[in-house]
N, C-alpha and C positions, 0 to 999 in steps of 0.2 A: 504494500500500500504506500502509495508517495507522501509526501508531508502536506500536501496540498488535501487529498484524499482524506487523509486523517483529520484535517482541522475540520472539514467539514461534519463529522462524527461526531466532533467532541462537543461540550454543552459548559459551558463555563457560568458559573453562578456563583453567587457567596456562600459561602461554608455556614454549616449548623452548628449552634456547639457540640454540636454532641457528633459531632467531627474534628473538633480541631484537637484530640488525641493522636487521631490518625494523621490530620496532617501536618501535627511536629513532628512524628516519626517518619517523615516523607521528606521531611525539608532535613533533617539529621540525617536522613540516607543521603538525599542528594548533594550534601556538602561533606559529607564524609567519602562520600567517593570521589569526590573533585577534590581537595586538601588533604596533605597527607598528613597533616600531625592537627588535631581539633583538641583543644581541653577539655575537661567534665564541665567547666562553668560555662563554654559556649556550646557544648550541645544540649546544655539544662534549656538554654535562653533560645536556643533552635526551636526545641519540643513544647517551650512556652508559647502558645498561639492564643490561647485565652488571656496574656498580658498585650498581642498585638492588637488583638480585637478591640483592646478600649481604647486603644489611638487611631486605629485604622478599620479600613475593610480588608477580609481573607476572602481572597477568587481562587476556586478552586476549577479546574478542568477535570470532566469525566469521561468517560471512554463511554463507548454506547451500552455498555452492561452496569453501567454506574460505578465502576472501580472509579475512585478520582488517583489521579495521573498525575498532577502538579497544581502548584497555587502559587499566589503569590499577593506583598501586603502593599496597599494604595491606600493614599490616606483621604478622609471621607472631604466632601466637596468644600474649600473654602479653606484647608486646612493641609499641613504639612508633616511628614513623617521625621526628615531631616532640618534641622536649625540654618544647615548651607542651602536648601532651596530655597529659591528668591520669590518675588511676587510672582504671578502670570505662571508658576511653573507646577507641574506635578512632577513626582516623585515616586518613585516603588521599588520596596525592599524585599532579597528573600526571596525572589524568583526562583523555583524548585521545583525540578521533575523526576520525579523516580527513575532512577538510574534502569529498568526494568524498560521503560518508554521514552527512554533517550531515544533521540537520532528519528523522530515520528511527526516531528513540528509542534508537542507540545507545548513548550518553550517561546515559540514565533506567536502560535496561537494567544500565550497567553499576553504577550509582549503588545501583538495588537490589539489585545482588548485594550490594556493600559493607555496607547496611541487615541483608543475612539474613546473613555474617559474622559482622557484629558482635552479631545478635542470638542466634544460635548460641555462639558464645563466650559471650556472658552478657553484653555491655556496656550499658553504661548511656546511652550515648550516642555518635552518629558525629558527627564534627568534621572540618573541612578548613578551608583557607585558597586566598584565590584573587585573583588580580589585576584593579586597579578595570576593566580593557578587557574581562575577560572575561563580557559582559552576557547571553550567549545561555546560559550554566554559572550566573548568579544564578537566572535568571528559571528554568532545572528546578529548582535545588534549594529554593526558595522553594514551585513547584511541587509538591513532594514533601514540605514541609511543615518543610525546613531554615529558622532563622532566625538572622539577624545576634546577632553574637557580639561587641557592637562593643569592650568589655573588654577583650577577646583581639585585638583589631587594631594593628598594629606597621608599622614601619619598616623594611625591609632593606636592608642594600650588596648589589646584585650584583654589584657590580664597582668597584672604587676609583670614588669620586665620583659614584657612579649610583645611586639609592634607587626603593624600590618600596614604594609602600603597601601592606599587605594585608588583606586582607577577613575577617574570619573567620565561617564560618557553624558549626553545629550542630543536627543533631535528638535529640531527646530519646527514647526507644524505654522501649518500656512494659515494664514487669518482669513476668518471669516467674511464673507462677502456679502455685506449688508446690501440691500434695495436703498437705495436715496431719495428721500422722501423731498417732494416740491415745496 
């Protein structure tokens, strides 16, 4: 099945609580297989999806039998997930797709929901950050036309003594084409 094939399958909606069990342990698969050294405190903070949910919304994708496949956290309208997004801008963290349903368009899929989001809202622009391991998450968003942000790239602690580069990307989304009223 092509990636295109597949998106049309999948059904992307918000997650229930009585989901977001499942889908910390998705988003902990999916960064544990993309990194190779993770701590106990950020895969506690991975599988916490019920402290995401009160800053943001959880989109999940599901396969046509209802397995959900991947999610990802957007912050609700009017409102920002990261402190460095600017005005005009969405943001989304935590993009994850079960390593089981890599390589299927999960990922694009859920990348373009974020895009009609943000461009529903009226944003001016989608922004994320992402770490250097994560090559197979440059190479779609590059794909889709996101470009390095390299201004906006930083240093974090994740944990006493433990630093992470971070990447930042951004796509620019075309403004709306108002009627011009007489």
């Amino acid at each position: 099945m092509t990636a295109p094939a597949l998106a049309q399958t999948l059904l992307i909606r918000l997650a229930e609580p009585t989901e977001y069990e499942l889908v910390g342990r998705l988003t902990e698969d999916a960064y544990s297989s993309s990194y190779s050294e993770l701590s106990p405190a950020y895969l506690e903070s991975l599988r916490d999806v019920e402290a995401r949910a009160v800053l943001g919304d959880i989109w999940v994708a599901t396969d046509v039998d209802e397995t959900i496949v991947g999610a990802v956290w957007v912050p609700r309208r009017g409102e920002r997930l990261s402190e460095l997004a600017q005005e005009g801008e969405v943001d989304f963290r935590q993009l994850a797709v079960s390593p089981a349903a890599r390589g299927r368009g999960v990922g694009e899929a859920l990348t373009r929901h974020v895009i009609a989001l943000a461009i529903e809202r009226g944003a001016t622009r989608v922004v994320m950050n992402s770490g250097p391991e994560m090559l197979g998450a440059h190479a779609l968003y590059a794909k889709i036309g996101f470009r390095r942000l390299t201004e906006r790239e930083h240093r974090i602690e994740v944990e006493p003594g433990r630093f992470l580069d971070l990447l930042a990307f951004g796509l620019d989304l075309p403004r709306r084409l108002t009627a011009l009223r007489p």
